[in-house]
Backbone as a ProteinNet text record, in pm:
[ID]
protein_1_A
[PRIMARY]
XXXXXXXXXXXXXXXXXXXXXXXXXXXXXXXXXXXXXXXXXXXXXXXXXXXXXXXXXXXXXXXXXXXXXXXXXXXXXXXXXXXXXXXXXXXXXXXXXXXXXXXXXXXXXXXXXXXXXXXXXXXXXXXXXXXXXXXXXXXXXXXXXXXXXXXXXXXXXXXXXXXXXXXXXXXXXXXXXXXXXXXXXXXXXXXXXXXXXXXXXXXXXXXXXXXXXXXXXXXXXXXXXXXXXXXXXXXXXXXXXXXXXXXXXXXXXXX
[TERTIARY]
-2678.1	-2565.4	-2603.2	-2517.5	-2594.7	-2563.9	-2624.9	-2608.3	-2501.7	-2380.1	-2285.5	-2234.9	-2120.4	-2067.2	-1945.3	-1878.7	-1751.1	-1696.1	-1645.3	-1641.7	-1491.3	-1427.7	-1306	-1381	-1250.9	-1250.9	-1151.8	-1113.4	-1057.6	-1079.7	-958.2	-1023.9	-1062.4	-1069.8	-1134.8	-1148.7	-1327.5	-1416.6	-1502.9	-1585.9	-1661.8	-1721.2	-1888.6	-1948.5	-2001.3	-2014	-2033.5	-1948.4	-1965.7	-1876.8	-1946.8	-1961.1	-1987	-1920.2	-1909.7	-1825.6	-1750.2	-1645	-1607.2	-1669.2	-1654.4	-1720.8	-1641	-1671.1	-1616.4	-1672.3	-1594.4	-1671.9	-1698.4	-1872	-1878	-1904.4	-1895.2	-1878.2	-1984.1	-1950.3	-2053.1	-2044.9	-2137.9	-2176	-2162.2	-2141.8	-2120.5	-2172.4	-2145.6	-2267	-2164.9	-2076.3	-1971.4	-2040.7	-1979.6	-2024.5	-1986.6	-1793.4	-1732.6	-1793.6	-1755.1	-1770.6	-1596.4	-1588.7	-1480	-1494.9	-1398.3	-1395.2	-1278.5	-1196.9	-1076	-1100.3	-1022.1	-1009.2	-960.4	-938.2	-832.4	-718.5	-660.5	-519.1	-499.2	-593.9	-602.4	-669.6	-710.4	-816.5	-738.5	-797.3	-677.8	-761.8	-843.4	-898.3	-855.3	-840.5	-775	-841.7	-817.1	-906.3	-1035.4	-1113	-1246.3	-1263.8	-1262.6	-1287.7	-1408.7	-1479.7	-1564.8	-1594.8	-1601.4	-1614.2	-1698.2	-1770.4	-1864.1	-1829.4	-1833.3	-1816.7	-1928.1	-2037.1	-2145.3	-2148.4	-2076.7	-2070.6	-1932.2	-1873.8	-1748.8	-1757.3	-1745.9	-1735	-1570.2	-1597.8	-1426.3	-1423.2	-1320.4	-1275.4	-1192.1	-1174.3	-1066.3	-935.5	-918.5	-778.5	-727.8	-822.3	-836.7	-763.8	-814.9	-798.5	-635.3	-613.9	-505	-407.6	-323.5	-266.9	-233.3	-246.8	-191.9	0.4	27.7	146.2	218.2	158.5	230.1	247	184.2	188.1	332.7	420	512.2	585.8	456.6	517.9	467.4	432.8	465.1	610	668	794.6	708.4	653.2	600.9	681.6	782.8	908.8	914.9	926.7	953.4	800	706.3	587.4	627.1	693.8	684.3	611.5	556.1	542.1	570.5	644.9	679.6	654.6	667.7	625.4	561.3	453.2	471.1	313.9	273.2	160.3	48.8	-71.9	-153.6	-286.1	-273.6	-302.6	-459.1	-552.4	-697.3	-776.5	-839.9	-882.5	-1014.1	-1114.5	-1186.7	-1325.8	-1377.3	-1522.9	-1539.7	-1419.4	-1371.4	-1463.3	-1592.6	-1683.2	-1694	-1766.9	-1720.2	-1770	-1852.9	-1888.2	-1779	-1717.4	-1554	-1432.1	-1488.2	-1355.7	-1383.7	-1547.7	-1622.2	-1704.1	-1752.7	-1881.4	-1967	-2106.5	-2215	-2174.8	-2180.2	-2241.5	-2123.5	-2018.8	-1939.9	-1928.8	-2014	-2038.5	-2073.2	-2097.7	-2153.7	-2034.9	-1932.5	-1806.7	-1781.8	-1725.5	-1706.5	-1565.6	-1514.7	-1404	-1353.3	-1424.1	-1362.7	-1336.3	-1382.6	-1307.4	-1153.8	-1059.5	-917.5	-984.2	-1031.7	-981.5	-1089.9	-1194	-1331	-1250.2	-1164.7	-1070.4	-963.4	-924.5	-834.8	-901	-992.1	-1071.8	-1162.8	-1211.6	-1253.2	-1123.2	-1053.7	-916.6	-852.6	-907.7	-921.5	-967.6	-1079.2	-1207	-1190.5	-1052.2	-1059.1	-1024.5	-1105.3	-1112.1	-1106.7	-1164.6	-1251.2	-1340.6	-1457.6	-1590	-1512.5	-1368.3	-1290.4	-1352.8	-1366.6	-1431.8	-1285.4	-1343	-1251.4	-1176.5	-1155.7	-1075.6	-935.4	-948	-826.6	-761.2	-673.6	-619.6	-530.7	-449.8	-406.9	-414.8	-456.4	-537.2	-484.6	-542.8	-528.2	-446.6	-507	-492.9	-453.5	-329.3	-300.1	-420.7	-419.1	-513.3	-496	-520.6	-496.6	-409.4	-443	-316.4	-478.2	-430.7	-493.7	-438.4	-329.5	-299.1	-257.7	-229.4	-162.7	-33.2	59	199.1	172.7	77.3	47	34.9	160	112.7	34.1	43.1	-3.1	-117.9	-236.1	-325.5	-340.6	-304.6	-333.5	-433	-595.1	-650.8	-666.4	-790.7	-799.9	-927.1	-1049.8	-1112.6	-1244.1	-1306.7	-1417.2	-1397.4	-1257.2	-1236.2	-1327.1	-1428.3	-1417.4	-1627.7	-1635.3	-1802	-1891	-2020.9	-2091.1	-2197.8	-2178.2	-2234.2	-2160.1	-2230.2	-2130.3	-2090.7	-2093.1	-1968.7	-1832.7	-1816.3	-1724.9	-1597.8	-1628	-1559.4	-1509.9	-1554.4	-1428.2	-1277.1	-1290.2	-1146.3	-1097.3	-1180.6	-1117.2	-1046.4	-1137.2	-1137.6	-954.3	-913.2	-794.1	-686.3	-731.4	-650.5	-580.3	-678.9	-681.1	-586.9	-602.2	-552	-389.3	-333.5	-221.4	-190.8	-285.7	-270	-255.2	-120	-76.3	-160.2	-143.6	-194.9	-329.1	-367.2	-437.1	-402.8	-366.4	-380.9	-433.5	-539.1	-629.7	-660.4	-697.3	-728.7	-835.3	-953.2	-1054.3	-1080.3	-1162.4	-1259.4	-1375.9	-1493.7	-1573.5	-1593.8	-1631.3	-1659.8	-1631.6	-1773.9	-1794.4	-1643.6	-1609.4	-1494.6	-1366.3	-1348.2	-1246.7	-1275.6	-1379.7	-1400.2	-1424.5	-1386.3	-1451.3	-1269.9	-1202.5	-1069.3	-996.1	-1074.5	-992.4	-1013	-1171.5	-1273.3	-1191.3	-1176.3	-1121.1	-1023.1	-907.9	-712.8	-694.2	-756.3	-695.1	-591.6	-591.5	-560.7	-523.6	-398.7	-390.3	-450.6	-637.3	-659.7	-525.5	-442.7	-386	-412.7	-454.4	-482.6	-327.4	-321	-274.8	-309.1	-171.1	-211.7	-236.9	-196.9	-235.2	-303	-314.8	-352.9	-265.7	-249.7	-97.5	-170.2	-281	-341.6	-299	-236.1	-187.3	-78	1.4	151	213	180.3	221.4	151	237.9	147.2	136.3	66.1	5.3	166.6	267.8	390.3	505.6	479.7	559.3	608.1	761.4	804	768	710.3	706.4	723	755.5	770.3	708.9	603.2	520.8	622.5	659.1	711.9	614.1	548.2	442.2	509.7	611.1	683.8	711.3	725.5	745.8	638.7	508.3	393.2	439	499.9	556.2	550.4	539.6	561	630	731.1	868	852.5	834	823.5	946.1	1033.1	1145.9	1192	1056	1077.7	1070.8	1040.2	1051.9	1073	1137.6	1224.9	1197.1	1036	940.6	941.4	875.5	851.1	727.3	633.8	512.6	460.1	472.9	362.7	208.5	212.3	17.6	14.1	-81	-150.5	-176	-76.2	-138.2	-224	-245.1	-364.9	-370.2	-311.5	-365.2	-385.9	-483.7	-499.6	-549.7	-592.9	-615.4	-533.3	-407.5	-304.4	-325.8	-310.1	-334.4	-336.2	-491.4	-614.1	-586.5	-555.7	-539	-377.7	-316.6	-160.4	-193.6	-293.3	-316.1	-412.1	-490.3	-551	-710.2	-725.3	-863.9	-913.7	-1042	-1108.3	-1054.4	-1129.8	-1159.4	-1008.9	-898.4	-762.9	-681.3	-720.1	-685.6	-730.2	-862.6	-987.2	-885.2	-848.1	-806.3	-642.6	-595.5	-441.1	-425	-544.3	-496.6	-581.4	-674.2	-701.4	-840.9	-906.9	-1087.4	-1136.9	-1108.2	-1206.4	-1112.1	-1165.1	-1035.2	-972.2	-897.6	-800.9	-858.6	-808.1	-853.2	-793.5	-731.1	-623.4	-741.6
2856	2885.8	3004.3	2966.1	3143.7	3262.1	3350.1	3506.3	3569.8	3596.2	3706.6	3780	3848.2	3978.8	3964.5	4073.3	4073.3	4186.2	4290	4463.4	4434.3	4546	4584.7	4716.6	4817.5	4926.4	4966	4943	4957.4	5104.6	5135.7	5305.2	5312.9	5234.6	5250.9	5127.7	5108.8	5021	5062.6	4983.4	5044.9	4899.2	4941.8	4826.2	4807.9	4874.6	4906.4	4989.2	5075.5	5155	5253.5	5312.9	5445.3	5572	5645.5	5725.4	5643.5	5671.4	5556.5	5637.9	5556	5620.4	5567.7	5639.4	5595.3	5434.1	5316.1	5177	5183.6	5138.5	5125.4	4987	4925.4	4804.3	4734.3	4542.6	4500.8	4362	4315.4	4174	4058.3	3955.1	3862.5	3703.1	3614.3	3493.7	3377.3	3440.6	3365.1	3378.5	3260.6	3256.8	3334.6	3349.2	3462.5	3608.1	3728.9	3871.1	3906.5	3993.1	4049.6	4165.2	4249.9	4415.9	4475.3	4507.9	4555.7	4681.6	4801.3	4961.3	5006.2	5106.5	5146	5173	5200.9	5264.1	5345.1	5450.3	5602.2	5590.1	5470.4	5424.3	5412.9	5465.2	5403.3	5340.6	5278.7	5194	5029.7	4952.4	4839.6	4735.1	4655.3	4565.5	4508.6	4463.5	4440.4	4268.2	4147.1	4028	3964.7	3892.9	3799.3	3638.5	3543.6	3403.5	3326.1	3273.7	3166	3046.1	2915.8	2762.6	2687.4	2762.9	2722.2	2701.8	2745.5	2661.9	2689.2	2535.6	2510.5	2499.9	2559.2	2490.4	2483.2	2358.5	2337.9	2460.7	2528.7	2635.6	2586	2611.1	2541	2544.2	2667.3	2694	2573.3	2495.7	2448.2	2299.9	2270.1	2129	2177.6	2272.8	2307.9	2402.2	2410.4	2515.5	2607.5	2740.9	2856.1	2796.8	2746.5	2764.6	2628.7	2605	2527.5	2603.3	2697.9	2817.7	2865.9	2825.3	2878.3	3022.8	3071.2	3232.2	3306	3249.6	3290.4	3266.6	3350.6	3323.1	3371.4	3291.3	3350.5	3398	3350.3	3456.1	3577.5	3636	3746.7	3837.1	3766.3	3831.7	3903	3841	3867.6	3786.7	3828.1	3722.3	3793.8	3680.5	3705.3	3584.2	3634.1	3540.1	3626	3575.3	3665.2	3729.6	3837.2	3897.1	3851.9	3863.7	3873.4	3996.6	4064.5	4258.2	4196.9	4293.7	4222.7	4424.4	4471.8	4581.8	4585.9	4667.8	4751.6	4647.7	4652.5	4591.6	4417.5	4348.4	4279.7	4160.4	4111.5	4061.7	3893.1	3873.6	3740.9	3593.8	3621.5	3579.7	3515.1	3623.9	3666.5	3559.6	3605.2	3543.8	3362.2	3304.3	3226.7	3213.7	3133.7	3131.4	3045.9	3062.1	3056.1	2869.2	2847.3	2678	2594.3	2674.3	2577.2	2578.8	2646.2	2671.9	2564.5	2440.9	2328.7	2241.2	2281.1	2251.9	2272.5	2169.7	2184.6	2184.1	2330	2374.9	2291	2239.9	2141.8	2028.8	1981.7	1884.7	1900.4	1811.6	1871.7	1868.9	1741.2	1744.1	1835.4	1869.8	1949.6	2125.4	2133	2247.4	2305.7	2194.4	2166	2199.6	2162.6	2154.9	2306.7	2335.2	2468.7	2559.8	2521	2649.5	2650.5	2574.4	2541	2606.9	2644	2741.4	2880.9	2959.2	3047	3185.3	3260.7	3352.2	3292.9	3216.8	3151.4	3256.9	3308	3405.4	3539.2	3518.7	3658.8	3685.2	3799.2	3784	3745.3	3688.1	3670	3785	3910.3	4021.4	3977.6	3888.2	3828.8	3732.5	3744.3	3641.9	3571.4	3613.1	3470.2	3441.6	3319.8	3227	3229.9	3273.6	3260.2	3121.9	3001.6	2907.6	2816.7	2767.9	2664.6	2568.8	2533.7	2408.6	2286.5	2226.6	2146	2114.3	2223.4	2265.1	2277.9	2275.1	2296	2399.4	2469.4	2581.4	2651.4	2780.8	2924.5	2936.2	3001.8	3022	3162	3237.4	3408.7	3415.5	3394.7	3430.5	3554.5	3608.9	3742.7	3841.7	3868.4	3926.2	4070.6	4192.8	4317.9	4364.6	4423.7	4482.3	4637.2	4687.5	4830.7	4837	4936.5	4958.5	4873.7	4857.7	4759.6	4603	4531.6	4414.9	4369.5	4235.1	4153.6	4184.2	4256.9	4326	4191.9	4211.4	4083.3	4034.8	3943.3	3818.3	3867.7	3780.9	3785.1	3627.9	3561.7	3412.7	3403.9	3339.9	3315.4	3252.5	3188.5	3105.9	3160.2	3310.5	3332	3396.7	3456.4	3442.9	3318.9	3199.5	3072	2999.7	3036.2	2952.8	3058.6	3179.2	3219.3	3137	3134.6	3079.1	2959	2897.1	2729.5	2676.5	2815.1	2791.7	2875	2925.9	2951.3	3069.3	3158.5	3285.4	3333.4	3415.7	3452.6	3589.3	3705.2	3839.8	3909.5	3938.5	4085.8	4156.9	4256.9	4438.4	4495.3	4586.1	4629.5	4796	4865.8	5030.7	5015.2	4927	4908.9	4800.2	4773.7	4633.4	4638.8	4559.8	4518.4	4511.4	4582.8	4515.4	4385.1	4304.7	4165.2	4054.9	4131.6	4042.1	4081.5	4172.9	4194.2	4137.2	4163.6	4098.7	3935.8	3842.1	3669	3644.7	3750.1	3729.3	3752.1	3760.2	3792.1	3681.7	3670	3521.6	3421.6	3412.8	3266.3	3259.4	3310.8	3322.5	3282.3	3270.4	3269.4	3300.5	3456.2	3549.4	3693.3	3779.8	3873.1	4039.9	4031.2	4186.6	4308.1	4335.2	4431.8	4618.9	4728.3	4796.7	4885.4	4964	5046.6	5150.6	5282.9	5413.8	5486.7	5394.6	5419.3	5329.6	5364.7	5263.1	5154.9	5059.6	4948	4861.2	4845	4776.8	4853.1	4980.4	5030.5	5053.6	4967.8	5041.3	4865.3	4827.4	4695.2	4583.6	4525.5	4416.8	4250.3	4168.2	4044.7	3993.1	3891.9	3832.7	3863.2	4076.3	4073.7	4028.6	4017.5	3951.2	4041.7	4053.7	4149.3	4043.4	4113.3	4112.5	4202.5	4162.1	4237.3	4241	4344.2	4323.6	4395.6	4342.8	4353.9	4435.7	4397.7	4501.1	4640	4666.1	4794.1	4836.4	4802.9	4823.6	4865.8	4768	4831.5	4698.6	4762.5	4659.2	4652	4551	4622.3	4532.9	4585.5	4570.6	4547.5	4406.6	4359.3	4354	4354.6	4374.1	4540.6	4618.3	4745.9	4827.9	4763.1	4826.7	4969.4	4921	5006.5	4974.4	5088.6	5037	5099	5056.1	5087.3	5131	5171.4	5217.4	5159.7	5045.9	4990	5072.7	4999.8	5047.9	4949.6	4994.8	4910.9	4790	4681.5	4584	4615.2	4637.3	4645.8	4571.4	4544.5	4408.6	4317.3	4357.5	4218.3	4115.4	4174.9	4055.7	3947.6	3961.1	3834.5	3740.5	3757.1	3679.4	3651.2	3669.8	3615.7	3550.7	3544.4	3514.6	3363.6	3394.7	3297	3127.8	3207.1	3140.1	3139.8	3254.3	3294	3304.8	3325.4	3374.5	3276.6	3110.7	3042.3	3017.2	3001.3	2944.1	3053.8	3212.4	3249.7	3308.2	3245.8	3229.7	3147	3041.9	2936.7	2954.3	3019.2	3040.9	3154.5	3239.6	3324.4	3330.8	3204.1	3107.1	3157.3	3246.6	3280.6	3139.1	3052.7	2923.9	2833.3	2684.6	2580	2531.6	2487.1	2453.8	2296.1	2241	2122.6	2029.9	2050.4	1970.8	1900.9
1998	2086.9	2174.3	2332.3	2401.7	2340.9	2351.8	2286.9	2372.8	2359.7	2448.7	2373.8	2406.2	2306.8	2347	2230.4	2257.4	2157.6	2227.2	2169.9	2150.2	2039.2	2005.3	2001.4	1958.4	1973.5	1852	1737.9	1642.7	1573.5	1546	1461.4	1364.7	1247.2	1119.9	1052	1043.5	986.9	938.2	825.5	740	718.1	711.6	692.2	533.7	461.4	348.2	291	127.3	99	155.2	250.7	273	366.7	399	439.5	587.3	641.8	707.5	865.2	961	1088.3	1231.2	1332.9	1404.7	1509.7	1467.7	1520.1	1642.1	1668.8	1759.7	1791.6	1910.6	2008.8	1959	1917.3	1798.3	1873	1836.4	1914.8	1886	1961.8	1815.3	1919.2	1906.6	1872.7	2023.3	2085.9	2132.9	2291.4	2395	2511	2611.1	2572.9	2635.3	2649.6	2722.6	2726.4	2733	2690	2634.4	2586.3	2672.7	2634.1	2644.1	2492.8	2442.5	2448.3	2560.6	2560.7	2437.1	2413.4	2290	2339.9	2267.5	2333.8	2384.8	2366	2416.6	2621.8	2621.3	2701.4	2893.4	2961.7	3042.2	3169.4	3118.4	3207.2	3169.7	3262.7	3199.1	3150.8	3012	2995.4	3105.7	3099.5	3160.4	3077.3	3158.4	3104.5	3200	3164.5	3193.4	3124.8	3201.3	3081.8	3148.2	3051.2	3078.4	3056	3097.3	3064.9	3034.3	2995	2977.5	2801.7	2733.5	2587	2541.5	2549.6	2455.3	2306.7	2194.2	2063.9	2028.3	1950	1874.4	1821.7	1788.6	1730.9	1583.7	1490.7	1380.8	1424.4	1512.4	1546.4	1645.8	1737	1838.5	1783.3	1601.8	1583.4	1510	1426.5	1367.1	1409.5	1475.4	1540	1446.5	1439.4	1392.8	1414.9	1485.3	1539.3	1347.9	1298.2	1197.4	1068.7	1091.6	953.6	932.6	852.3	826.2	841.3	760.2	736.6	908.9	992	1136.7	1212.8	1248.2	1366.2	1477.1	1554.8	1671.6	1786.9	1777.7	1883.8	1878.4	1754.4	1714.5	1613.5	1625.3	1533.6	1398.2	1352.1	1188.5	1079.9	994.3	907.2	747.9	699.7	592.1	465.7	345	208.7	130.7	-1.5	-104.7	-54	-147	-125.2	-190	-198.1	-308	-261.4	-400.5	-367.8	-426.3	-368.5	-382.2	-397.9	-435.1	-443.4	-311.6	-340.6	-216.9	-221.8	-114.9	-92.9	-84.9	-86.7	-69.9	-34.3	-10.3	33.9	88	175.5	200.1	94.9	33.2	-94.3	-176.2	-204.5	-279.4	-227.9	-67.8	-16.4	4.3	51.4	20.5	35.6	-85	-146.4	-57.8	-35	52.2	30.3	-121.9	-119.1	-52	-6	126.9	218.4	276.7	480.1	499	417	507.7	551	489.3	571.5	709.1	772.4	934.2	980.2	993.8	988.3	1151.3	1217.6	1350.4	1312.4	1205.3	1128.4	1032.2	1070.9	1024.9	846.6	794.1	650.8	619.8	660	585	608.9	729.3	728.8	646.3	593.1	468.5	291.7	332.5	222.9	225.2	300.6	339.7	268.6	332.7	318.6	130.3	63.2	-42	-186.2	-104.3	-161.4	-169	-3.3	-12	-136.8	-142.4	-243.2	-387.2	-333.3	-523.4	-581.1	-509.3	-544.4	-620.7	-650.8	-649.2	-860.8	-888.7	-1048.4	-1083.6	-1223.6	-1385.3	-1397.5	-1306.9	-1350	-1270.4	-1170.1	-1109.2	-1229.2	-1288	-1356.4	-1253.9	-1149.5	-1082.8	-1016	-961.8	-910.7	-721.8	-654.5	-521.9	-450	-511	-466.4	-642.8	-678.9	-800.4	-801.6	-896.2	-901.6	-878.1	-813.7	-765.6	-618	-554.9	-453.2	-331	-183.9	-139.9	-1.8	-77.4	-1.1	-34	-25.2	-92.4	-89.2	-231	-190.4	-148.5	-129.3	-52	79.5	154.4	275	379.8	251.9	286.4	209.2	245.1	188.1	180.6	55.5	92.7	-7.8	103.6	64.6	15.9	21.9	-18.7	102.6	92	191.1	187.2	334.6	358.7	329.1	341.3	333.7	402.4	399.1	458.6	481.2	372.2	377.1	357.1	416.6	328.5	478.2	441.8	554.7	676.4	786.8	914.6	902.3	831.6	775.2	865.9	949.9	1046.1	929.8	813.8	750.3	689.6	694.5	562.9	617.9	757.7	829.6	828	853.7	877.6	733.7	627.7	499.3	487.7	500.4	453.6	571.3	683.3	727	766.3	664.9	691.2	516.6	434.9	299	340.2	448.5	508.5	489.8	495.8	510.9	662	675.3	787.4	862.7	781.9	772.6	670.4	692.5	606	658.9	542	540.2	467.9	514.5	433.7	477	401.8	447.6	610.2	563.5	679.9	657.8	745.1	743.2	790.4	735.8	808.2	949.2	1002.9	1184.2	1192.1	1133.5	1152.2	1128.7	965.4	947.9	1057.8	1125.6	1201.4	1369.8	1343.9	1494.6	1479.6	1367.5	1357.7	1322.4	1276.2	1263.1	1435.6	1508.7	1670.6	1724.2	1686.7	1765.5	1712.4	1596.6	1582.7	1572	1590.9	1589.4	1442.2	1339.3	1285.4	1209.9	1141.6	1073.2	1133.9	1155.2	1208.5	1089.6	1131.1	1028.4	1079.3	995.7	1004.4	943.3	957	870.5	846	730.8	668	678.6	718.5	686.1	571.3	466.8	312	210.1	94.8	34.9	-49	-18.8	-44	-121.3	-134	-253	-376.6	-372.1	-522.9	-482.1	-396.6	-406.7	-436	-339.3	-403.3	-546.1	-590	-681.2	-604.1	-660.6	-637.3	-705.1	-586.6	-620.5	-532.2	-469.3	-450.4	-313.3	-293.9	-126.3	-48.5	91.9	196.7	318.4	417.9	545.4	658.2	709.5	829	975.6	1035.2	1160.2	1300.9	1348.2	1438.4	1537.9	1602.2	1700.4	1660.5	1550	1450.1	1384	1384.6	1301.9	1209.9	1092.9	926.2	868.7	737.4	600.4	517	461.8	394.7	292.7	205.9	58.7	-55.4	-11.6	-58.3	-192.9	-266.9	-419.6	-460.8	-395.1	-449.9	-393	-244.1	-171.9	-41.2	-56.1	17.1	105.9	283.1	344.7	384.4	465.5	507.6	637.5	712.3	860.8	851	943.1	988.9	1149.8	1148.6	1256.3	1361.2	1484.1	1594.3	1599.6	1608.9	1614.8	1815.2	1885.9	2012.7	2110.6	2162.8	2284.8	2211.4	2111.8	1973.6	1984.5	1958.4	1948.7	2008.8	2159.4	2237.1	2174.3	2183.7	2154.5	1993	1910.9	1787.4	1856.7	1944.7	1906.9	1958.7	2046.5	2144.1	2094.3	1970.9	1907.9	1928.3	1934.5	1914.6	2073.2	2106.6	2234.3	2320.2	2321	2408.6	2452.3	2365.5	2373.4	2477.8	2412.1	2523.5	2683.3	2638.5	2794.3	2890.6	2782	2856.3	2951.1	2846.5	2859.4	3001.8	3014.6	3063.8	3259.6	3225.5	3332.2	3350.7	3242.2	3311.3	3229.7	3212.1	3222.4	3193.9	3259	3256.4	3132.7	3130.6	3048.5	2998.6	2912.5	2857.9	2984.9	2973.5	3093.9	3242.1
[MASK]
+++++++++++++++++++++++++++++++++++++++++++++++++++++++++++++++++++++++++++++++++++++++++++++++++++++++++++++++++++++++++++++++++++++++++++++++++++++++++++++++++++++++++++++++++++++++++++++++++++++++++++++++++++++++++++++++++++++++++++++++++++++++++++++++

């Protein structure tokens, strides 16, 4: 596929466990160019697009828009949690021997989304996904720090979001995993100003409200402050890069 890039500007990522740093602008495997300011930034987004390679996207065959725990009118998503601790890896989230799944295929997407966070150890006693089920009653994923470490695995944003995961929140993330969660619409990475992997447990109800950057914690009556996601949104609302390449008219439309 051609080599292009595509920068965020996010305040706290960590590619390993090591002291966290300030992210800098990371590349990734897509045809588009794309350059998200920060907020602090006051120069205005900067876009460029190429039509020189289309790939199906998963989002492209399954709309984000059938996920329940989304109200896309209003950007909330709500349903139960499942609390996951630090270093979070894509391994964890999935395992290498199912990338040969072809997430542009609906049922191999289905089936992909299946798998997600299987690699998780025997210290998880409950089960991400029932058995025999091929989707999550967790609409919602909260980590601790360096979610999403590992491989640069495009599948494992896709594999949570194809098993109907709406959100992550996590202390940090991975570069890679935060920037394949923008590329492909699936999943909105959300971070935390604290650590909510020990405030909440795996069950309980929450509700994310995106217009309010908070998390309200219905079973214990908490509420939370995240952090901005930014010009991110879009592009994840939109359904990943090409959808909103398309939507927003720098390359044609299927139509």
């Amino acid at each position: 596929m051609a080599a292009s890039s595509i920068s965020f500007y996010p305040k706290t990522f960590t590619s390993s466990p090591t002291p966290k740093t300030q992210a800098k602008p990371f590349i990734n495997h897509f045809s588009n160019s794309l350059r998200f300011p920060t907020a602090a930034s006051t120069s205005p987004a900067i876009f460029t697009a190429s039509t020189t390679s289309k790939v199906p996207r998963a989002s492209s065959v399954i709309s984000r828009g059938t996920n329940e725990a989304v109200n896309a009118s209003t950007n909330t998503f709500h349903g139960l949690c499942y609390v996951v601790g630090d270093n979070i890896d894509t391994d964890q989230i999935i395992p290498a021997e199912y990338l040969t799944l072809v997430p542009s295929k609906p049922e191999e997407y289905e089936k992909l989304g299946s798998y997600a966070l299987i690699g998780l150890p025997s210290t998880y006693i409950t089960r991400f996904i029932d058995e025999n089920e091929t989707k999550t009653k967790y609409k919602i994923v909260i980590g601790g720090d360096n979610f999403g470490c590992g491989s640069s695995r495009e599948h494992a944003p896709v594999a949570l979001g194809a098993a109907g995961v709406a959100a992550v929140v996590a202390e940090s993330y991975a570069r890679i995993f935060f920037r394949n969660s923008v590329a492909t619409g699936e999943i909105y990475p959300l971070e935390s100003e604290g650590r909510l992997c020990e405030e909440c447990s795996t069950g309980d109800l929450v509700t994310i409200e995106m217009a309010e950057s908070r998390l309200i914690n219905h079973t214990t009556g908490k509420e939370y402050k995240l952090k901005p996601i930014g010009d991110a949104g879009p592009v994840i609302e939109a359904g990943g890069i090409f959808a909103y390449a398309r939507k927003t008219g720098m390359i044609p439309s299927h139509n």
